[in-house]
TORROMAR-258788 format. One record per atom (N, C-alpha, C): residue number from 1; residue in three letters; chain; atom name; x, y, z. Coordinates in nm, 2 decimals. Each point is the difference from the previous one (the first is absolute). Layout:
REM residues N
- NUM, ALA, A, CA, X, Y, Z;
...
REM end
This chain:
REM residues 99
- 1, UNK, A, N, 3.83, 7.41, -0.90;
- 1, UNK, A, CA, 0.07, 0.02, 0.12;
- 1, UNK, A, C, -0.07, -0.09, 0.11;
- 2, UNK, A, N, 0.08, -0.08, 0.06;
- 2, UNK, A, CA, -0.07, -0.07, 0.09;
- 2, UNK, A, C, -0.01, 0.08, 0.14;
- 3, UNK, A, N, -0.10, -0.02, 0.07;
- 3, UNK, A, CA, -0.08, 0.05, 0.12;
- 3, UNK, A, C, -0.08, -0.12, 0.12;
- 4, UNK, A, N, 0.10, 0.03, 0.08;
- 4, UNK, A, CA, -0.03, -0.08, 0.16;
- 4, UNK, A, C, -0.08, 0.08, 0.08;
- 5, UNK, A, N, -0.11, -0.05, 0.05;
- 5, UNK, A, CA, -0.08, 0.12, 0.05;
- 5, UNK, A, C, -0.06, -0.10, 0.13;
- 6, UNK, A, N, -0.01, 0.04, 0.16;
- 6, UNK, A, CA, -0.02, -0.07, 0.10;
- 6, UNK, A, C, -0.15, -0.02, -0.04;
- 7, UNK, A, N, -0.07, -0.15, 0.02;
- 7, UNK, A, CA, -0.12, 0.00, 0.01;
- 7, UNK, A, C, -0.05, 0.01, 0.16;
- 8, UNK, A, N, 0.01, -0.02, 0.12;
- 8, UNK, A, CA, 0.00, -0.06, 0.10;
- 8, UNK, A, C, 0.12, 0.07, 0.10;
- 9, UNK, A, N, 0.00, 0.02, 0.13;
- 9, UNK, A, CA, 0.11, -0.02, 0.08;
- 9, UNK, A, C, -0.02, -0.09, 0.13;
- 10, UNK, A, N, 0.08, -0.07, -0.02;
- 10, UNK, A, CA, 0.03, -0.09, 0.12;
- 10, UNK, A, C, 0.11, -0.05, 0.07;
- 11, UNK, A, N, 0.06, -0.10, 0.06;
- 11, UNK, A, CA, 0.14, -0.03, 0.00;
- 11, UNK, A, C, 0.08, -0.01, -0.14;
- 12, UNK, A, N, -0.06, -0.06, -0.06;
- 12, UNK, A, CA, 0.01, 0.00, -0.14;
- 12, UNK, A, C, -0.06, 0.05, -0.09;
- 13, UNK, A, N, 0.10, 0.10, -0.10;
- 13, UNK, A, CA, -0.16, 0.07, -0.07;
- 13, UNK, A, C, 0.00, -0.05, -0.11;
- 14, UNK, A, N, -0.09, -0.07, -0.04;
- 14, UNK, A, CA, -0.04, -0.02, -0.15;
- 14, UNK, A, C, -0.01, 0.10, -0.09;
- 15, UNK, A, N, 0.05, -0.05, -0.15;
- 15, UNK, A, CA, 0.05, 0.11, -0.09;
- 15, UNK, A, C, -0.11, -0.06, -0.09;
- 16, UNK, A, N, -0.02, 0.13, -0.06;
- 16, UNK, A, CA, -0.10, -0.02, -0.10;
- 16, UNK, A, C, 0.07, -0.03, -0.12;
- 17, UNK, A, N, -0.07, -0.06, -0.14;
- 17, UNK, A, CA, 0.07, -0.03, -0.10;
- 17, UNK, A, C, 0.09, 0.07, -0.08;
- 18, UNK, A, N, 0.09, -0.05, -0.03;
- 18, UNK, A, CA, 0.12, 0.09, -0.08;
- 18, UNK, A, C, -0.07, -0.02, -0.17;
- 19, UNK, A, N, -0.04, 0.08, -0.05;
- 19, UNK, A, CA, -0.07, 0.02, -0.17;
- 19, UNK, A, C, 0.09, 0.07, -0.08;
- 20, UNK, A, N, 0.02, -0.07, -0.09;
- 20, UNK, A, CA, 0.13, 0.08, -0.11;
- 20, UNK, A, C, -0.12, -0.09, -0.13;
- 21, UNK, A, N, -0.02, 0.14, -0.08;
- 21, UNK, A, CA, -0.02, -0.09, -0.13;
- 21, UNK, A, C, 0.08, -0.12, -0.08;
- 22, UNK, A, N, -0.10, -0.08, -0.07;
- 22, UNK, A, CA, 0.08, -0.09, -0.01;
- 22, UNK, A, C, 0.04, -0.12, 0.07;
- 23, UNK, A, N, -0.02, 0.01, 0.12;
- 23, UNK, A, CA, 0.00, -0.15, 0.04;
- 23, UNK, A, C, -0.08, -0.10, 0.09;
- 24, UNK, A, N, -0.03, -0.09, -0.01;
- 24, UNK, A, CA, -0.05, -0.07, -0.01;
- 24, UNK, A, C, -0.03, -0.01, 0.20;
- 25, UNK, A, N, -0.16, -0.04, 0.02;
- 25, UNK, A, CA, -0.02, -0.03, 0.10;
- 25, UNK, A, C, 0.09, -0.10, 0.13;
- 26, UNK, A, N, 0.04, -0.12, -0.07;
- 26, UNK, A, CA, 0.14, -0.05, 0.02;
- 26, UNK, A, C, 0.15, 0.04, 0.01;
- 27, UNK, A, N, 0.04, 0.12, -0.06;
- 27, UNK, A, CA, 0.09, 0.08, 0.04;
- 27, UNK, A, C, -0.03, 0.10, 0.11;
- 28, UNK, A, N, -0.13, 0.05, 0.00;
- 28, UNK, A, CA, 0.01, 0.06, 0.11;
- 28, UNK, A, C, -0.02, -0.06, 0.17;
- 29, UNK, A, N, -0.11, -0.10, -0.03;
- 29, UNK, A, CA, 0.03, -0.06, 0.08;
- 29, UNK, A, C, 0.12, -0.07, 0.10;
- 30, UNK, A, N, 0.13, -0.02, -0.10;
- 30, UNK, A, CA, 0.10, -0.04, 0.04;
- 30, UNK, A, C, 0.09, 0.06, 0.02;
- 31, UNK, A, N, -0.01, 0.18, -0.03;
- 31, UNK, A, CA, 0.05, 0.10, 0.07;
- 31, UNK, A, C, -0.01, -0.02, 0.13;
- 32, UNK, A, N, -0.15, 0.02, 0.04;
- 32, UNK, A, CA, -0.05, 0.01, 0.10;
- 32, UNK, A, C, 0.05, -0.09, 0.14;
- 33, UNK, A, N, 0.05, -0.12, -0.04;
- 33, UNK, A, CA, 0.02, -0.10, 0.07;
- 33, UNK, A, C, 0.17, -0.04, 0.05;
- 34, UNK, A, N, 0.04, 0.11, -0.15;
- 34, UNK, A, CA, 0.20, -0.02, 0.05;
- 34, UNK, A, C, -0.02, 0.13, 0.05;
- 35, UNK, A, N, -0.08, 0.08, 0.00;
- 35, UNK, A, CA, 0.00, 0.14, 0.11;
- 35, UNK, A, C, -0.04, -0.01, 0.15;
- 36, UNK, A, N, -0.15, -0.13, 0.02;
- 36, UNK, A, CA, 0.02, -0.04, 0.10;
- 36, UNK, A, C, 0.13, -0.04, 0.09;
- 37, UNK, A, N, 0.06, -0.09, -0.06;
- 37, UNK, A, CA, 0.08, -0.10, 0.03;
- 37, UNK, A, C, 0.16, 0.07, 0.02;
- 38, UNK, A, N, -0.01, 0.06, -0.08;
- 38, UNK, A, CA, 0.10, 0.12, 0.01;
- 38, UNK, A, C, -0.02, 0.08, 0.14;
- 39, UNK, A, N, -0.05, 0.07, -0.01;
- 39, UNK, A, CA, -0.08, 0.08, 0.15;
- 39, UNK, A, C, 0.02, -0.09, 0.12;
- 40, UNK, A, N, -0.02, -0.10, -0.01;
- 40, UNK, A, CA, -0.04, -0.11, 0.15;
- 40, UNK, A, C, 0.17, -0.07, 0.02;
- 41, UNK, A, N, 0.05, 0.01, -0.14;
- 41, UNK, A, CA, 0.18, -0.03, 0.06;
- 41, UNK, A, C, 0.01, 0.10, 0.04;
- 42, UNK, A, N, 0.02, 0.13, -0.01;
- 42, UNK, A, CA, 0.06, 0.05, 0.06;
- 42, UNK, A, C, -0.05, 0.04, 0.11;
- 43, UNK, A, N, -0.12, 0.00, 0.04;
- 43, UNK, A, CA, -0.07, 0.04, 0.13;
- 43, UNK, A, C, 0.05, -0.09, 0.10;
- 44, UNK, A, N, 0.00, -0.16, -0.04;
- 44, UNK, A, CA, 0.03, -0.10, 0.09;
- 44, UNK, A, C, 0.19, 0.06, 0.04;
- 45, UNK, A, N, 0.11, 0.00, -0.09;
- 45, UNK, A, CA, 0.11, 0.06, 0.03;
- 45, UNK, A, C, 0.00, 0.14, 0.06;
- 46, UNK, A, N, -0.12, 0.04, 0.02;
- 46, UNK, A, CA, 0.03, 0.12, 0.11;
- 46, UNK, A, C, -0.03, -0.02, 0.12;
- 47, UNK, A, N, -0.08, -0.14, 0.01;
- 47, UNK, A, CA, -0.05, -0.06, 0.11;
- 47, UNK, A, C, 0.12, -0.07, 0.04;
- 48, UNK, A, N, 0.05, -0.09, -0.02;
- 48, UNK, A, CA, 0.05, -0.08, 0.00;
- 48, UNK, A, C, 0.19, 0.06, 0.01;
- 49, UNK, A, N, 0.04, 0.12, -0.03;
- 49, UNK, A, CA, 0.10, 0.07, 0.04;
- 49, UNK, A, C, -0.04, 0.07, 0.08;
- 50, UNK, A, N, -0.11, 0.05, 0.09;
- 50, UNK, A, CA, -0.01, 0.06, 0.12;
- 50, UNK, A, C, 0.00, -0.13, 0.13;
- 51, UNK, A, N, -0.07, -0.10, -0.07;
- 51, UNK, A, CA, 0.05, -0.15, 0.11;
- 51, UNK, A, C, 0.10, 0.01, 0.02;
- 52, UNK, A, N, 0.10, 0.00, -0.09;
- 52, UNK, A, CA, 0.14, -0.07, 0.00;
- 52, UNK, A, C, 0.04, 0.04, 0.13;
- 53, UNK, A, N, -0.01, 0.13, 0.05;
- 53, UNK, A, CA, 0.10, 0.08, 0.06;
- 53, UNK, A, C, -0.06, -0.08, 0.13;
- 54, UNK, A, N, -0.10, 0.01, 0.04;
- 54, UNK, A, CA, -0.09, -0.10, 0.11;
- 54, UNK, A, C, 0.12, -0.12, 0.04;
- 55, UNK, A, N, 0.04, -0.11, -0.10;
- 55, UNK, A, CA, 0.08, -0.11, 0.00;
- 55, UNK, A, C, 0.13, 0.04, 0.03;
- 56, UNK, A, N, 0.05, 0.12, -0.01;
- 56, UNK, A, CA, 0.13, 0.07, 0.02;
- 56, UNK, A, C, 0.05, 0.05, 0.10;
- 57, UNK, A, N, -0.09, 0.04, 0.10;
- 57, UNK, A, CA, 0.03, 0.03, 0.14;
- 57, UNK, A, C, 0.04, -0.06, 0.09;
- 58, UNK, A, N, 0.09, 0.02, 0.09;
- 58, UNK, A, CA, 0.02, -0.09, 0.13;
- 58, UNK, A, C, -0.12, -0.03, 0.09;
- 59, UNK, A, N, -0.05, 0.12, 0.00;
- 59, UNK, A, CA, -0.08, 0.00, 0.12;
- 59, UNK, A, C, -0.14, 0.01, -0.01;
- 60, UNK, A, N, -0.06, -0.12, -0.06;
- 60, UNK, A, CA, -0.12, -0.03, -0.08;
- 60, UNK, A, C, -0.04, -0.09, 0.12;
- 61, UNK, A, N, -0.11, 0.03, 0.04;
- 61, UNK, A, CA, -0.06, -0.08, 0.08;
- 61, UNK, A, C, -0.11, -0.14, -0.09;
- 62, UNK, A, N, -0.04, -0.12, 0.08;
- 62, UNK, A, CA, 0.00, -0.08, -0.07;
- 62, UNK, A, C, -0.16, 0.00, -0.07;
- 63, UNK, A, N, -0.08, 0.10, 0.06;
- 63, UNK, A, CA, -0.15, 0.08, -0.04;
- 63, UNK, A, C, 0.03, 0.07, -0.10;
- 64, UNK, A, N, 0.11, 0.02, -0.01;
- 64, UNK, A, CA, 0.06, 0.15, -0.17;
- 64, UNK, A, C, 0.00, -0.13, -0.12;
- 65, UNK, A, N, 0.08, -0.10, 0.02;
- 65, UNK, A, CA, 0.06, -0.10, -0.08;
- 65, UNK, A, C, -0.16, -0.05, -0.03;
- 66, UNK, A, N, -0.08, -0.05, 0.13;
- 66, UNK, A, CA, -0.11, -0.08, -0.09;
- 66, UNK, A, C, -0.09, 0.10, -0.10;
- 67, UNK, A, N, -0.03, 0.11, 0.06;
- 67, UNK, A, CA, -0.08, 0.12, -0.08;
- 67, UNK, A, C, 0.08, 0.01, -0.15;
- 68, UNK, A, N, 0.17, 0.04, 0.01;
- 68, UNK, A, CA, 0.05, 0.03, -0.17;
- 68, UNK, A, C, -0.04, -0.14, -0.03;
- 69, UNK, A, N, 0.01, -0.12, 0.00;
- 69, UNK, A, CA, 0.03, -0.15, -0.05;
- 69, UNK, A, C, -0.17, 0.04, -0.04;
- 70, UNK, A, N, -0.11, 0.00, 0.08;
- 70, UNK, A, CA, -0.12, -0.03, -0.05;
- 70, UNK, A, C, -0.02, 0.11, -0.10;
- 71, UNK, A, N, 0.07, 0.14, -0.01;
- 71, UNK, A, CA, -0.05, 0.08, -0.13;
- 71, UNK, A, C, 0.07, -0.05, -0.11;
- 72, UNK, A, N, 0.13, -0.07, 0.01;
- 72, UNK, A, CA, 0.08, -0.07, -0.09;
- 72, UNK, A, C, -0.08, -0.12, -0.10;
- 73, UNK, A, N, -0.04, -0.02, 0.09;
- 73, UNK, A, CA, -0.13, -0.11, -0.04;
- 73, UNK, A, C, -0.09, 0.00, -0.05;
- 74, UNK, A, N, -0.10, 0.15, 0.01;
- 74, UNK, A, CA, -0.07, 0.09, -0.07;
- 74, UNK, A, C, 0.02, 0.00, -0.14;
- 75, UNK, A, N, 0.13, 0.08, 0.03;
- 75, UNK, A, CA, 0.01, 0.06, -0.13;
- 75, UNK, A, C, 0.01, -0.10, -0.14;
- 76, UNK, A, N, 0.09, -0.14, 0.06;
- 76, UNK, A, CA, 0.03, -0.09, -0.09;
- 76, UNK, A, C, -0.13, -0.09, -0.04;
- 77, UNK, A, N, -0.09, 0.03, 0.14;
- 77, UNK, A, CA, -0.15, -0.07, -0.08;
- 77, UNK, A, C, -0.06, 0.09, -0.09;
- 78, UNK, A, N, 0.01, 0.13, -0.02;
- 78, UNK, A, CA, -0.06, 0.11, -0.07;
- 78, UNK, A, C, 0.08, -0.01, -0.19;
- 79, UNK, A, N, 0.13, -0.02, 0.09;
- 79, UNK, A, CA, 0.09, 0.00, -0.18;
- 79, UNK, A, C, -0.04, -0.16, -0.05;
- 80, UNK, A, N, -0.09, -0.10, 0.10;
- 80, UNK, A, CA, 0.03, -0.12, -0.06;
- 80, UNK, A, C, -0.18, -0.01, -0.10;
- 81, UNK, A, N, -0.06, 0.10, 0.05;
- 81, UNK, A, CA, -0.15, 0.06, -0.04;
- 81, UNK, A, C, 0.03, 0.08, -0.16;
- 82, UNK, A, N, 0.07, 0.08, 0.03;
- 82, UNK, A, CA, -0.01, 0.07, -0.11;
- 82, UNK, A, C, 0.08, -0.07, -0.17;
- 83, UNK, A, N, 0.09, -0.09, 0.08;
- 83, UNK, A, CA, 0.09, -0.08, -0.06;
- 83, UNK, A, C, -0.08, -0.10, -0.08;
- 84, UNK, A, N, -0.07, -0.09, 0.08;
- 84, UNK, A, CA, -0.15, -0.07, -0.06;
- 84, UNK, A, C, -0.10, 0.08, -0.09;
- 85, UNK, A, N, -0.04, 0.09, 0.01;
- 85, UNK, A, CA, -0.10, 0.10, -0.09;
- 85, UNK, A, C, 0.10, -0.01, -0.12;
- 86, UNK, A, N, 0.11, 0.08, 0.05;
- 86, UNK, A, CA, 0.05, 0.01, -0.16;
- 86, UNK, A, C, 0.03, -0.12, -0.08;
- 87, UNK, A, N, 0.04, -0.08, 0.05;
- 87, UNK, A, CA, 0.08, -0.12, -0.08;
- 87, UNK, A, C, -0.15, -0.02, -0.03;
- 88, UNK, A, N, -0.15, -0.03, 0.07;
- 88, UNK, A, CA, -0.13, -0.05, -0.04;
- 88, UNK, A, C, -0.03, 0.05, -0.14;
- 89, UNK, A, N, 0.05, 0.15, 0.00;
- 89, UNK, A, CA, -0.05, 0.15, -0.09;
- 89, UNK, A, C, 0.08, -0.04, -0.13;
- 90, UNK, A, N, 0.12, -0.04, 0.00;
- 90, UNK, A, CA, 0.11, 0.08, -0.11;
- 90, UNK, A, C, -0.02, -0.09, -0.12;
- 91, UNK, A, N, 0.05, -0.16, 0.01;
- 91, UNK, A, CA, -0.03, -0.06, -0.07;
- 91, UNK, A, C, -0.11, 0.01, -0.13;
- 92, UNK, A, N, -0.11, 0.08, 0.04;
- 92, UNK, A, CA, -0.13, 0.04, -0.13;
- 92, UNK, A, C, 0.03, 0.06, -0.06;
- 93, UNK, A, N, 0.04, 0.15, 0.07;
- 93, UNK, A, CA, 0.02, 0.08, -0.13;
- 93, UNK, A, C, 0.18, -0.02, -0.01;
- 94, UNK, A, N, 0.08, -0.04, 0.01;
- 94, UNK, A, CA, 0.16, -0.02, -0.08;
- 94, UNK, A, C, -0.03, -0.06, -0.13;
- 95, UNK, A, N, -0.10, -0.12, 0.05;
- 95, UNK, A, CA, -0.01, -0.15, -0.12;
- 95, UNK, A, C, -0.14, 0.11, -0.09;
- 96, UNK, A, N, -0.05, 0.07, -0.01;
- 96, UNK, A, CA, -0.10, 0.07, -0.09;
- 96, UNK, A, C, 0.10, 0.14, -0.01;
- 97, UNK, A, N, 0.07, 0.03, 0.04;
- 97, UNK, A, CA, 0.07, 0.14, -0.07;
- 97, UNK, A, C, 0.04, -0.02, -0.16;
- 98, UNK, A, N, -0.04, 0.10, -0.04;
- 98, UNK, A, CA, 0.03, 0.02, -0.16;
- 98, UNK, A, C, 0.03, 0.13, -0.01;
- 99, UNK, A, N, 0.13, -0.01, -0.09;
- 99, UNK, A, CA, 0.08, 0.17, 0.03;
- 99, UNK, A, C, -0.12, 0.11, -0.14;
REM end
């Protein structure tokens, strides 16, 4: 049975390794990394649909517009971070998986 267990809390909490007998340091690893990645889409889409509404209003002063635009910004430098790790990460263990 696999088991997520918090190592840390922070903005982000890091998850400790998911261990199922049987597989391979490389699979778990690469759990770990589509659970990151997983996690951080949807975090960014929770961010990024509470902006929306920001852009939606009439009566948005032009100090609201720069503030949502620069979290908008944020967040797409953050998804453009985690997006690099993975794509860095995945390529090793896909091309060394063995079922």
């Amino acid at each position: 049975m696999s088991e997520l267990v918090p190592v840390q809390q922070s903005q982000e909490a890091t998850v400790a390794p998911i261990r199922q007998a049987g597989h391979s340091d490389d699979a778990v690893t690469f759990a770990q990394v589509s659970h990151r990645l997983a996690r951080n889409l949807f975090d960014a889409g929770l961010r990024l649909d509470s902006l929306h509404e920001v852009f939606e209003q009439n009566s948005v002063t032009a100090a609201e517009l720069r503030t949502a635009s620069t979290a908008v910004g944020t967040v797409l430098n953050q998804l453009d971070a985690v997006l690099r790790e993975t794509g860095l990460f995945v390529p090793g263990p896909v091309l060394n998986w063995r079922s």
